[in-house]
PyMOL Python script that loads the backbone (N, CA, C, O; Angstrom):
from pymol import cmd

cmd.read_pdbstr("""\
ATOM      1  N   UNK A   1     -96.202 -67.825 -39.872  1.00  0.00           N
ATOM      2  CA  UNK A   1     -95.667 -66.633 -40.503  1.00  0.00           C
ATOM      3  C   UNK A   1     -94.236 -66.929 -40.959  1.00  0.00           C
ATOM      4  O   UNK A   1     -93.555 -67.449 -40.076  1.00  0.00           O
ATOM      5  N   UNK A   2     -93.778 -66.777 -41.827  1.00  0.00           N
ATOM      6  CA  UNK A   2     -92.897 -66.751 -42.538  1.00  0.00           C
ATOM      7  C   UNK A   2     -91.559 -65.729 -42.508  1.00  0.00           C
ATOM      8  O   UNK A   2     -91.587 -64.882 -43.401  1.00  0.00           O
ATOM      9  N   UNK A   3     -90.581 -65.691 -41.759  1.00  0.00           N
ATOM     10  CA  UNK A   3     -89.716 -64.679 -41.430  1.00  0.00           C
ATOM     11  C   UNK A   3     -89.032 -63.891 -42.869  1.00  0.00           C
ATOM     12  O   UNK A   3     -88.457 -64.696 -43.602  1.00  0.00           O
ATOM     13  N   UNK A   4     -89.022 -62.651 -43.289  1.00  0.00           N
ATOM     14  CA  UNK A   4     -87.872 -62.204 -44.093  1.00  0.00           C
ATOM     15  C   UNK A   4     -87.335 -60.866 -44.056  1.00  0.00           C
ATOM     16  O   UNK A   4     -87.817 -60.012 -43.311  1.00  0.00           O
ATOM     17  N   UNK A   5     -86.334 -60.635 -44.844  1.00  0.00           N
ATOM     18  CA  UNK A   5     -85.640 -59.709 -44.150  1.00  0.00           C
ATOM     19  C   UNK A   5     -86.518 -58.117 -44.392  1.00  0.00           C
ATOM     20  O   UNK A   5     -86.496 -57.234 -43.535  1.00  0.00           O
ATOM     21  N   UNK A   6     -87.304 -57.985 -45.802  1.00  0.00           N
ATOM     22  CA  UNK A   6     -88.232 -57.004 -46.447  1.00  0.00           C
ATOM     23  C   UNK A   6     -89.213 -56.424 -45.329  1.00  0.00           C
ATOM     24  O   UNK A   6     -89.539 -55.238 -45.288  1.00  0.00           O
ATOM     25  N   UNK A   7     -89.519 -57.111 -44.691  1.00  0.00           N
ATOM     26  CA  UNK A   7     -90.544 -57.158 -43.097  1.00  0.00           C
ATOM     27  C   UNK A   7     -89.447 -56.608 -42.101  1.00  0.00           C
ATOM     28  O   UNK A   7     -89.566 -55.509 -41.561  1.00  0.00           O
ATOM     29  N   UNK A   8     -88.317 -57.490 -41.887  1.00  0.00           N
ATOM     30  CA  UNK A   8     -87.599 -56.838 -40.608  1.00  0.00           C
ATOM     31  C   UNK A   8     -87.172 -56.023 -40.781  1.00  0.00           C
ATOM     32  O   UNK A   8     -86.858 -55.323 -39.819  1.00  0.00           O
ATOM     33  N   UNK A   9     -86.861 -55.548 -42.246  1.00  0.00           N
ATOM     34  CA  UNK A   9     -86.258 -53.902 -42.057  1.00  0.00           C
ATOM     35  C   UNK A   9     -87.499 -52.865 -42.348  1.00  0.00           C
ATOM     36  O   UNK A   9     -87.254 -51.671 -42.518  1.00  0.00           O
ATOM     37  N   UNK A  10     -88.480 -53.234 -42.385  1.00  0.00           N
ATOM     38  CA  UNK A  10     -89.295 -52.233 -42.193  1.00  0.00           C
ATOM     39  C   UNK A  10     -90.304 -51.911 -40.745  1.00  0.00           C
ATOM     40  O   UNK A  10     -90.960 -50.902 -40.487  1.00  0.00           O
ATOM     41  N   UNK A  11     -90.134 -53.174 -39.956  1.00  0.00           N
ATOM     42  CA  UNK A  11     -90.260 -52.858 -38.736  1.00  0.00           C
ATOM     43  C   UNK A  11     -89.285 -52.147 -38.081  1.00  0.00           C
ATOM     44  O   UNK A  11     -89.658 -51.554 -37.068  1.00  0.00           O
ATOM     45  N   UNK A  12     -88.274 -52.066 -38.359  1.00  0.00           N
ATOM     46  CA  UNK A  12     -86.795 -51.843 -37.988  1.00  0.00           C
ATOM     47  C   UNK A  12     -87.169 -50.280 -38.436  1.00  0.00           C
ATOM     48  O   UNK A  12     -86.608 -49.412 -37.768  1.00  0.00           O
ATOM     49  N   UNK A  13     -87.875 -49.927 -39.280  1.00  0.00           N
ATOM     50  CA  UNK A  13     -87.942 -48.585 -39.848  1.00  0.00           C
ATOM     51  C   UNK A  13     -86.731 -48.278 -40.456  1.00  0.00           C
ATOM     52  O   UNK A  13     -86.459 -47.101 -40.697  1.00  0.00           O
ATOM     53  N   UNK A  14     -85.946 -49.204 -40.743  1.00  0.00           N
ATOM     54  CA  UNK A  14     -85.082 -49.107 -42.104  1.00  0.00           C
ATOM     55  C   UNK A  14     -85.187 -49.110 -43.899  1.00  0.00           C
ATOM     56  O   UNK A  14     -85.462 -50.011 -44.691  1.00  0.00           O
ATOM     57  N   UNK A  15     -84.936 -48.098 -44.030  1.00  0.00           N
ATOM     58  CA  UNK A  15     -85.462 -48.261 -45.623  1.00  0.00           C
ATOM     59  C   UNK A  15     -84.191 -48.652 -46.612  1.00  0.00           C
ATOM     60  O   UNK A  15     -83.295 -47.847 -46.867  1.00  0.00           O
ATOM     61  N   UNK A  16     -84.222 -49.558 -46.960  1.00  0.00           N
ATOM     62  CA  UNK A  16     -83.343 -50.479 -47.691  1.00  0.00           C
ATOM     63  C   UNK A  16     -84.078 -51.473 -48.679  1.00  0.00           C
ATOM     64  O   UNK A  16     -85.121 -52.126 -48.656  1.00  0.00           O
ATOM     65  N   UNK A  17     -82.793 -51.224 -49.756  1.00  0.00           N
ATOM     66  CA  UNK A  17     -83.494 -51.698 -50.737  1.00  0.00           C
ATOM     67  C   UNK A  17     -83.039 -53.309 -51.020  1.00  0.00           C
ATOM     68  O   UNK A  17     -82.314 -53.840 -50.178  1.00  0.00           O
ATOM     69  N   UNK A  18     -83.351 -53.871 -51.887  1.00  0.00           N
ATOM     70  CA  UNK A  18     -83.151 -55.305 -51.905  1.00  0.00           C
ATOM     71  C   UNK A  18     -81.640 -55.648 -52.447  1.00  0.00           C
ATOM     72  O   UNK A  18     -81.166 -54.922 -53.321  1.00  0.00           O
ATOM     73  N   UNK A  19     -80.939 -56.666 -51.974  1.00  0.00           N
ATOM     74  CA  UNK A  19     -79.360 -56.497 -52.955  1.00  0.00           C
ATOM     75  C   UNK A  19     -79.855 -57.968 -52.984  1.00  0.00           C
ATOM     76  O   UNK A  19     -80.568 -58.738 -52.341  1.00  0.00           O
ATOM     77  N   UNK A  20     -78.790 -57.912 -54.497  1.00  0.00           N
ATOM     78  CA  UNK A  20     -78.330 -59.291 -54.852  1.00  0.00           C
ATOM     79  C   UNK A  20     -77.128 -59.823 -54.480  1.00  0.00           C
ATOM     80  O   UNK A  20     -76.752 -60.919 -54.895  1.00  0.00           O
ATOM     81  N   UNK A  21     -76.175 -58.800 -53.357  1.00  0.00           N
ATOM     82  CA  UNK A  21     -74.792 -59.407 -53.059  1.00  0.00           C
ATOM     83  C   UNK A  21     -75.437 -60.664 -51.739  1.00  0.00           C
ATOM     84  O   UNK A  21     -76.501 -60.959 -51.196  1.00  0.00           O
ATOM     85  N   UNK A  22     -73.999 -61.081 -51.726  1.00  0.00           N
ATOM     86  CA  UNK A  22     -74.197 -62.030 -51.021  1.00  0.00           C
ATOM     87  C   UNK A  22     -75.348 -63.415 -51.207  1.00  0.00           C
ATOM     88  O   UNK A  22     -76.333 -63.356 -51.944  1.00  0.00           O
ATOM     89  N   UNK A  23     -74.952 -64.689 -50.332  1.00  0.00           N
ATOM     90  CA  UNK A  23     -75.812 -65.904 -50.639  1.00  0.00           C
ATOM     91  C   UNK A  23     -77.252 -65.726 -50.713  1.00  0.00           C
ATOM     92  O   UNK A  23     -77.644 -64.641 -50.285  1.00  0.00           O
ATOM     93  N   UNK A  24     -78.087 -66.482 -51.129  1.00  0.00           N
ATOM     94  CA  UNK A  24     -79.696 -66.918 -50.763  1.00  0.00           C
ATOM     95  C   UNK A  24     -79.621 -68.260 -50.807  1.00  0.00           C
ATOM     96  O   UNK A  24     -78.897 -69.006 -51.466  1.00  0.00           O
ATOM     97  N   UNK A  25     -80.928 -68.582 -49.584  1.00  0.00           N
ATOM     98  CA  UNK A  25     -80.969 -70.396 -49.644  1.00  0.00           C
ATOM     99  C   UNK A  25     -82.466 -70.629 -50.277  1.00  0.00           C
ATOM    100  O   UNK A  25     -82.846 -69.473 -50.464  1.00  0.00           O
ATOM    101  N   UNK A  26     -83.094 -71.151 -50.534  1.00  0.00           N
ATOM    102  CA  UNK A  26     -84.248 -71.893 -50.730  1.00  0.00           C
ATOM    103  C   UNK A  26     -84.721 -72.753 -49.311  1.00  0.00           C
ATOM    104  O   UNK A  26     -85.764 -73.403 -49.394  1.00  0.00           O
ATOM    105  N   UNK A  27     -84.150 -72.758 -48.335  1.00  0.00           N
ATOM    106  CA  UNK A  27     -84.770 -73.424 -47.191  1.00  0.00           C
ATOM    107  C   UNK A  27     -83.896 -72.749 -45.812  1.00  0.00           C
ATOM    108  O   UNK A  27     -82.686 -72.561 -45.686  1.00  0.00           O
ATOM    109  N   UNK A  28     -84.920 -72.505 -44.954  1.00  0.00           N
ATOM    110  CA  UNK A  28     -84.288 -72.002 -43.910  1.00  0.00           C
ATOM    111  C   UNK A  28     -83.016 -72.397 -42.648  1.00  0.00           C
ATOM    112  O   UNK A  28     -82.166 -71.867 -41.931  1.00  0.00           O
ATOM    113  N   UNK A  29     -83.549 -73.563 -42.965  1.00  0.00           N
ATOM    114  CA  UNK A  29     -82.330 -74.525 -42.450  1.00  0.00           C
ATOM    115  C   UNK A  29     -80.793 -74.520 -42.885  1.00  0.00           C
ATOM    116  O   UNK A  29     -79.807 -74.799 -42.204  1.00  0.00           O
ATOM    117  N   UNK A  30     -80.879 -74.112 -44.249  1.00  0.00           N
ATOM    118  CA  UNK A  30     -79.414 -73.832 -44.693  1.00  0.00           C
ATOM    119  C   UNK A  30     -78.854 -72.648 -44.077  1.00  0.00           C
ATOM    120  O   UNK A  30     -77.800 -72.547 -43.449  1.00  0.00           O
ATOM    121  N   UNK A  31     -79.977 -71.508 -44.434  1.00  0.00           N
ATOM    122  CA  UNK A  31     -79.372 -70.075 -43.874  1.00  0.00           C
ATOM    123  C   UNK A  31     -78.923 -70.510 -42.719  1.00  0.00           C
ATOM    124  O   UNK A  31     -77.772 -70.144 -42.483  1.00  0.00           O
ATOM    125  N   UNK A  32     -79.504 -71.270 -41.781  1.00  0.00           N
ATOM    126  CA  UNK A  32     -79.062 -71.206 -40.251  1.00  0.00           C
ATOM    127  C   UNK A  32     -77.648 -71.927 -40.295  1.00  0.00           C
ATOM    128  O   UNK A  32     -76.752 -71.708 -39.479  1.00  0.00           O
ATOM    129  N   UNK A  33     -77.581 -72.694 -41.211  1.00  0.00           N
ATOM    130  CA  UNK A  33     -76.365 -73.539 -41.068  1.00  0.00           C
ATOM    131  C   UNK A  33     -75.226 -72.885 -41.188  1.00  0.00           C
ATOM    132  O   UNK A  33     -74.203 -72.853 -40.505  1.00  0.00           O
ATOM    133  N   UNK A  34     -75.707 -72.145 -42.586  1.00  0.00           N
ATOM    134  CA  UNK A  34     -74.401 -71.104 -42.985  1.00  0.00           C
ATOM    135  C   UNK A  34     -74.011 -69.924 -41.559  1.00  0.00           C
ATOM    136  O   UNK A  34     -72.844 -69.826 -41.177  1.00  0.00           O
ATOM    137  N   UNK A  35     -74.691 -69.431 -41.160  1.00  0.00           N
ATOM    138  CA  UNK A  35     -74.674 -68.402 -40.258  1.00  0.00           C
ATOM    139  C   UNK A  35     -74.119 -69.412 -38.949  1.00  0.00           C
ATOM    140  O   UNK A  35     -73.256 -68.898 -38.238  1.00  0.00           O
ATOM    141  N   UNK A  36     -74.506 -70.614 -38.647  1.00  0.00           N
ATOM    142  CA  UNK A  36     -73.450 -71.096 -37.352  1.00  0.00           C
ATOM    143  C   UNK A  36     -71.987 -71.381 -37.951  1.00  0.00           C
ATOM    144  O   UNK A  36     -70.947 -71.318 -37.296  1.00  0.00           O
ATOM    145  N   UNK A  37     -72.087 -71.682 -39.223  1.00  0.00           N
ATOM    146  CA  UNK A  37     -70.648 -71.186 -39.997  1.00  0.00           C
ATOM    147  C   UNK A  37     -70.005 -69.981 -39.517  1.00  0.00           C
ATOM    148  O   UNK A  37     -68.848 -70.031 -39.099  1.00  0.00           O
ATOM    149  N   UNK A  38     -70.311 -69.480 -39.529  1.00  0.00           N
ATOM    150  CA  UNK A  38     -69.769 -67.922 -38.979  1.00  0.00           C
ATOM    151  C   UNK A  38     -70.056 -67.419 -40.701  1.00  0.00           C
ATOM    152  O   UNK A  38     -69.263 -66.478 -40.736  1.00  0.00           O
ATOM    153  N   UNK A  39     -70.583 -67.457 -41.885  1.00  0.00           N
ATOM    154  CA  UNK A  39     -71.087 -67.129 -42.788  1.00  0.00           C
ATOM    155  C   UNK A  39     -71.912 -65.708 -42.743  1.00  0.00           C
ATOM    156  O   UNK A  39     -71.953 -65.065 -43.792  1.00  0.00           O
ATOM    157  N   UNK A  40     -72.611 -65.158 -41.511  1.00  0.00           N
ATOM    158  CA  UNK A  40     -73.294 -64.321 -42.155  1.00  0.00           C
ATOM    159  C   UNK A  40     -74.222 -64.511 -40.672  1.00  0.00           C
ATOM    160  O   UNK A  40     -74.040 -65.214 -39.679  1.00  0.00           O
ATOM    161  N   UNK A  41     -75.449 -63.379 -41.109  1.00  0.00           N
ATOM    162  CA  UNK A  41     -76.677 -63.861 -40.253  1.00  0.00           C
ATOM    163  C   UNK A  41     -77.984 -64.490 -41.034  1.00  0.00           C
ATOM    164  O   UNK A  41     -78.259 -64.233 -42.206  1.00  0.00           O
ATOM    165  N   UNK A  42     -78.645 -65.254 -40.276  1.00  0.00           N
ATOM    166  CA  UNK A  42     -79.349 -65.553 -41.028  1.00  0.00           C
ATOM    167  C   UNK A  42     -81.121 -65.183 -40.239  1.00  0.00           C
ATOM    168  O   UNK A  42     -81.008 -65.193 -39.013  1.00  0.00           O
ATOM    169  N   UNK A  43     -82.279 -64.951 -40.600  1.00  0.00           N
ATOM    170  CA  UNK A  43     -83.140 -64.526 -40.189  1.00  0.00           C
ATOM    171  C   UNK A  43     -84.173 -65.774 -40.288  1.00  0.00           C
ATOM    172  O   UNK A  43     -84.739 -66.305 -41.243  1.00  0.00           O
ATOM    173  N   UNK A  44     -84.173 -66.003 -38.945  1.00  0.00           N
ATOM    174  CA  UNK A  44     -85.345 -67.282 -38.345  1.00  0.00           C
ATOM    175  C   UNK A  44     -86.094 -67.086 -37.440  1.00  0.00           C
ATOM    176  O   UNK A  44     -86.692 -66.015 -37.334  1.00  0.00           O
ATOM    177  N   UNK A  45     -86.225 -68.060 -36.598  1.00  0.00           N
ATOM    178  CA  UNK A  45     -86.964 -68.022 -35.238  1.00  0.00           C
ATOM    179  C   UNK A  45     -86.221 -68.352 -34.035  1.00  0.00           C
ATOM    180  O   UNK A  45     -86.894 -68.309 -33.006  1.00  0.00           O
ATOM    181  N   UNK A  46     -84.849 -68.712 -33.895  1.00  0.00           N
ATOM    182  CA  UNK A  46     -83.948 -69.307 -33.211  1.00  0.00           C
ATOM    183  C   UNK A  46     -83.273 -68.252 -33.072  1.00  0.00           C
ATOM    184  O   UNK A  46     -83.489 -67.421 -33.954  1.00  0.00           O
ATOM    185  N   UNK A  47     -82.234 -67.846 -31.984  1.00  0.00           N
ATOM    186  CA  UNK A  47     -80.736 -67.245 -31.972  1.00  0.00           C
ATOM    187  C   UNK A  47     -80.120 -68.471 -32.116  1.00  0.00           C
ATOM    188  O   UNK A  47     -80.467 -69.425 -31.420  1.00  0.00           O
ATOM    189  N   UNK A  48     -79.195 -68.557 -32.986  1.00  0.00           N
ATOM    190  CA  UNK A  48     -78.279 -69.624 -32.826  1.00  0.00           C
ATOM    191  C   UNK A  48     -76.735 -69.360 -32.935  1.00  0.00           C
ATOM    192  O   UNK A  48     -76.217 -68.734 -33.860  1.00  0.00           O
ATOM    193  N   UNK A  49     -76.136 -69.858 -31.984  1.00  0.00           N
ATOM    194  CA  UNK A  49     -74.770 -69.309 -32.424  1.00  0.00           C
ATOM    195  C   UNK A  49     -73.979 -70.696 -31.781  1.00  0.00           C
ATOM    196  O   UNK A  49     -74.583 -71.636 -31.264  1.00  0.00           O
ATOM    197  N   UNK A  50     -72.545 -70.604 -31.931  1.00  0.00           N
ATOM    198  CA  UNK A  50     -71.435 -71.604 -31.667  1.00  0.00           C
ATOM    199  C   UNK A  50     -71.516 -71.765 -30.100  1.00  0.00           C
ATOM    200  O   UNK A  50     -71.817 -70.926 -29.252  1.00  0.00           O
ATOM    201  N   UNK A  51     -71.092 -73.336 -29.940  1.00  0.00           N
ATOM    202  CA  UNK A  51     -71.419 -74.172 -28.563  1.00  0.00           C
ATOM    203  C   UNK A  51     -69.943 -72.901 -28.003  1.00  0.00           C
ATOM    204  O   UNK A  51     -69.051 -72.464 -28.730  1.00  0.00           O
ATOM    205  N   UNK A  52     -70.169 -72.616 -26.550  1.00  0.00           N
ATOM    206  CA  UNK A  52     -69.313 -71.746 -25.646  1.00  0.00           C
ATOM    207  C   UNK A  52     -69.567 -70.524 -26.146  1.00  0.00           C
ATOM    208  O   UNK A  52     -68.756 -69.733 -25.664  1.00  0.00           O
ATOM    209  N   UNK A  53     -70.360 -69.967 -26.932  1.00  0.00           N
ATOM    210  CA  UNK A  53     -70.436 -67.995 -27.467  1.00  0.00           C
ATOM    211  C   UNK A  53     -71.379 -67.776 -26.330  1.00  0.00           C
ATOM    212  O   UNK A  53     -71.104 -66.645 -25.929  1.00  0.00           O
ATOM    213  N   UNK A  54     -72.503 -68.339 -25.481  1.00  0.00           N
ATOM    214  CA  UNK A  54     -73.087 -67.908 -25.134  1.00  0.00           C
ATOM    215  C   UNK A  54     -73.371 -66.909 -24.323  1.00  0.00           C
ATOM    216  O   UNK A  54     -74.427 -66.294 -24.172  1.00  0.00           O
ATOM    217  N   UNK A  55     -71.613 -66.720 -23.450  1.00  0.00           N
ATOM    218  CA  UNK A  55     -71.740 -65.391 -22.568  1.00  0.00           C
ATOM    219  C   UNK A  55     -70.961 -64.779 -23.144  1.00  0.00           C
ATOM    220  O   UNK A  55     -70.088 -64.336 -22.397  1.00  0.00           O
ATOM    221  N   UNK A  56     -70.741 -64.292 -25.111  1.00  0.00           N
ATOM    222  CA  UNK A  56     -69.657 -63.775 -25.294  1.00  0.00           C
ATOM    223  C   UNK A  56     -70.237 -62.369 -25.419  1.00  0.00           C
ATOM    224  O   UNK A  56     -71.409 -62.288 -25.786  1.00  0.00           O
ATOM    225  N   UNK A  57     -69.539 -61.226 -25.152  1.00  0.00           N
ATOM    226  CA  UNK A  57     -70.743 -59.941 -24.745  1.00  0.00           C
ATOM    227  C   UNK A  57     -71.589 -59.465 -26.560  1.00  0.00           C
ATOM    228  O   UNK A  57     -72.605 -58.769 -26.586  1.00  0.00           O
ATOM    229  N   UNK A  58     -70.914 -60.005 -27.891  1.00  0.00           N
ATOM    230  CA  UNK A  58     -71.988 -59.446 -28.663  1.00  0.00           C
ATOM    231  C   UNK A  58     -72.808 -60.464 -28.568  1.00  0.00           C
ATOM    232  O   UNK A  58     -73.927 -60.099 -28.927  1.00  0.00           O
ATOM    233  N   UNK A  59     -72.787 -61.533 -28.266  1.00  0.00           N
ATOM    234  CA  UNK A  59     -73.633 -62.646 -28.352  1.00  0.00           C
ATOM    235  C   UNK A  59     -75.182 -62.270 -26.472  1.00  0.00           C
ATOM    236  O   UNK A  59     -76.324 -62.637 -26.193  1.00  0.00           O
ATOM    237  N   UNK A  60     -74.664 -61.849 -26.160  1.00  0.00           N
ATOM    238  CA  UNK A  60     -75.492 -61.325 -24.423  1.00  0.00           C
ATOM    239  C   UNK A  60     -76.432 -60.066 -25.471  1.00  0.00           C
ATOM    240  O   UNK A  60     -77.617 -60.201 -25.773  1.00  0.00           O
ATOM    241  N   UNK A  61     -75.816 -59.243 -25.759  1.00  0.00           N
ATOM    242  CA  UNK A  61     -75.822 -57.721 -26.215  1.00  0.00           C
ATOM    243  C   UNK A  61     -77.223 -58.105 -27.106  1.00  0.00           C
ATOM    244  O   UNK A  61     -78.368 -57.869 -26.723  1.00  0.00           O
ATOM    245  N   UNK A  62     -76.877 -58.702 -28.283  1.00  0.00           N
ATOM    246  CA  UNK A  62     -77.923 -59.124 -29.425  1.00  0.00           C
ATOM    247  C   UNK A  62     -79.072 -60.116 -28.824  1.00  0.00           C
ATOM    248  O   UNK A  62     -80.251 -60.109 -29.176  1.00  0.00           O
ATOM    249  N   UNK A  63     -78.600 -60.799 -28.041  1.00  0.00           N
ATOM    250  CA  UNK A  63     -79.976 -61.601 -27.233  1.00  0.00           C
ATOM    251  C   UNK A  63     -80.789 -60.523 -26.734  1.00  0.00           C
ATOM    252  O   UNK A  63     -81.882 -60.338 -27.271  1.00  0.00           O
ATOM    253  N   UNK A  64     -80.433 -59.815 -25.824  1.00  0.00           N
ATOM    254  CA  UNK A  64     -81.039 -58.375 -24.839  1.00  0.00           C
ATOM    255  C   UNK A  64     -81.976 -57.542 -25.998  1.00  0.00           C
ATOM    256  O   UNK A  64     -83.198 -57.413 -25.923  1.00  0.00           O
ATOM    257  N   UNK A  65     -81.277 -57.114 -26.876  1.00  0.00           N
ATOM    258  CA  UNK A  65     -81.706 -56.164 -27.841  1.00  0.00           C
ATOM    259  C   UNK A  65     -82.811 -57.444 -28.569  1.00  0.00           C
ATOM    260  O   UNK A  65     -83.910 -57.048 -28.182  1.00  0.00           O
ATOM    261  N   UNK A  66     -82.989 -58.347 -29.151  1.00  0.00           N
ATOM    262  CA  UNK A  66     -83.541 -58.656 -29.957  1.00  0.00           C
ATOM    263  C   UNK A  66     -84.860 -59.120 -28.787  1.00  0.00           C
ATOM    264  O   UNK A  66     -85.996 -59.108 -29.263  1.00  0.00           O
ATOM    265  N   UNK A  67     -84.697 -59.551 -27.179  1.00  0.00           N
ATOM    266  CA  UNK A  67     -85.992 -59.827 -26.454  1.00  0.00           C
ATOM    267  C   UNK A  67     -86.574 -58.404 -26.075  1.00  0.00           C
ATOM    268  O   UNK A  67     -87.708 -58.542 -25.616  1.00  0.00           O
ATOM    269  N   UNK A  68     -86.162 -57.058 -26.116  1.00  0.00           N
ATOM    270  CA  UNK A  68     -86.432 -56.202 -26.359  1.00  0.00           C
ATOM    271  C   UNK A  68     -87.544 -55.439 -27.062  1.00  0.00           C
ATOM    272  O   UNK A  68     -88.327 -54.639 -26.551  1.00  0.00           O
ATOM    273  N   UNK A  69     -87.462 -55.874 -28.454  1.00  0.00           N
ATOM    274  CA  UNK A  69     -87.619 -55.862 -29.508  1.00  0.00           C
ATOM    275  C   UNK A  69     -88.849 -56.454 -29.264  1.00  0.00           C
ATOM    276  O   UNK A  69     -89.859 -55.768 -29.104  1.00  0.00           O
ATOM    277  N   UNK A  70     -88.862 -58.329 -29.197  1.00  0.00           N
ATOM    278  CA  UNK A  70     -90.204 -58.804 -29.521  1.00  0.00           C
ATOM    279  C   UNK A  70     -91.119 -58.125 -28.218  1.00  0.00           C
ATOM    280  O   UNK A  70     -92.253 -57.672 -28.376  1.00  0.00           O
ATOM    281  N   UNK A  71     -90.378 -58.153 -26.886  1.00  0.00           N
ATOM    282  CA  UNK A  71     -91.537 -57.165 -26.236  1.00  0.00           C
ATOM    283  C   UNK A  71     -92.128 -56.166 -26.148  1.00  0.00           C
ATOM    284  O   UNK A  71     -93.061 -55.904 -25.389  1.00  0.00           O
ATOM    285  N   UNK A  72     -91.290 -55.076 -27.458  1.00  0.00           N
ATOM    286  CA  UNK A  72     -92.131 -53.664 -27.578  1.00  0.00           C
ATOM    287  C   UNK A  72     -93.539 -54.463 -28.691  1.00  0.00           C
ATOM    288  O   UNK A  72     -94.764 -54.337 -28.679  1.00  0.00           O
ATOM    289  N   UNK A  73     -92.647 -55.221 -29.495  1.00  0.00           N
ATOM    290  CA  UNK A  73     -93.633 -55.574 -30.430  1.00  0.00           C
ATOM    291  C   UNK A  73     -94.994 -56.179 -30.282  1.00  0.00           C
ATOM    292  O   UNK A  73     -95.952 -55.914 -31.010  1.00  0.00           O
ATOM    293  N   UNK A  74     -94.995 -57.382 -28.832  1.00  0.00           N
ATOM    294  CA  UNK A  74     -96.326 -57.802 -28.685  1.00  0.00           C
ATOM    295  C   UNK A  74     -96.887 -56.423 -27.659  1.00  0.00           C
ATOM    296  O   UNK A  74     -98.111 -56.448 -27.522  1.00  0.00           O
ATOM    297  N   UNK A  75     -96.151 -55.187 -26.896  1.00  0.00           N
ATOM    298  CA  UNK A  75     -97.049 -54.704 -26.063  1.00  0.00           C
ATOM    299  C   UNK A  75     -97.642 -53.812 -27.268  1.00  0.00           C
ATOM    300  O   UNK A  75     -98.862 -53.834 -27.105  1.00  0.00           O
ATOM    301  N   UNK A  76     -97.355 -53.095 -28.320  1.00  0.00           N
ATOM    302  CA  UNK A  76     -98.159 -52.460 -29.240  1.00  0.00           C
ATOM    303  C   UNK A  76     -99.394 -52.974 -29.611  1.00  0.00           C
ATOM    304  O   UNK A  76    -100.386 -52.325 -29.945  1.00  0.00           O
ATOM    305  N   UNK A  77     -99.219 -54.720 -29.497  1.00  0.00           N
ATOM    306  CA  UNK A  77    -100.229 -55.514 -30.175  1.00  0.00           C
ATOM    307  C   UNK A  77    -101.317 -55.568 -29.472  1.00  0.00           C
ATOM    308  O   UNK A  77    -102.396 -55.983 -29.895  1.00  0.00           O
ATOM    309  N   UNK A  78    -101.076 -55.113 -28.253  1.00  0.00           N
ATOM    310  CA  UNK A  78    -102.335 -55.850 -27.046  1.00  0.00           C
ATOM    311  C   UNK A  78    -103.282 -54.740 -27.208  1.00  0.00           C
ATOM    312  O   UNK A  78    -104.345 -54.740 -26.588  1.00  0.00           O
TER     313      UNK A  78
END
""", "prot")
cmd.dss("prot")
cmd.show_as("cartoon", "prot")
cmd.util.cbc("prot")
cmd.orient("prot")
């Protein structure tokens, strides 16, 4: 499956429309690169963030919330 953002904001039950601000990559690997840049976020399969962020509290906060997340999502599924 293929991650993008059109999907996560509609699971998200956000209705938003598409912008052209800001970058696009052609391969996912860049987005991630740019985003450990401190560039932005980028939408994958990884959390990835800078070596020592790991107990920084938005970096705890967004881990919590996002394993959250995939566990409401597979218990709907079962």
């Amino acid at each position: 499956m293929r991650a993008n953002w059109k999907q996560w904001f509609a699971l998200a039950g956000v209705d938003i429309l598409r912008s052209s601000r800001g970058p696009a990559y052609g391969h996912g690997s860049m987005a991630v690169e740019a985003a450990i840049r401190g560039e932005g976020v980028a939408l994958g399969y990884d959390l990835v963030y800078r070596a020592g962020n790991e107990r920084h509290p938005k970096v705890c906060v967004l881990r919590e919330w996002l394993a959250d997340e995939i566990r409401m999502l597979f218990a709907g599924n079962q």
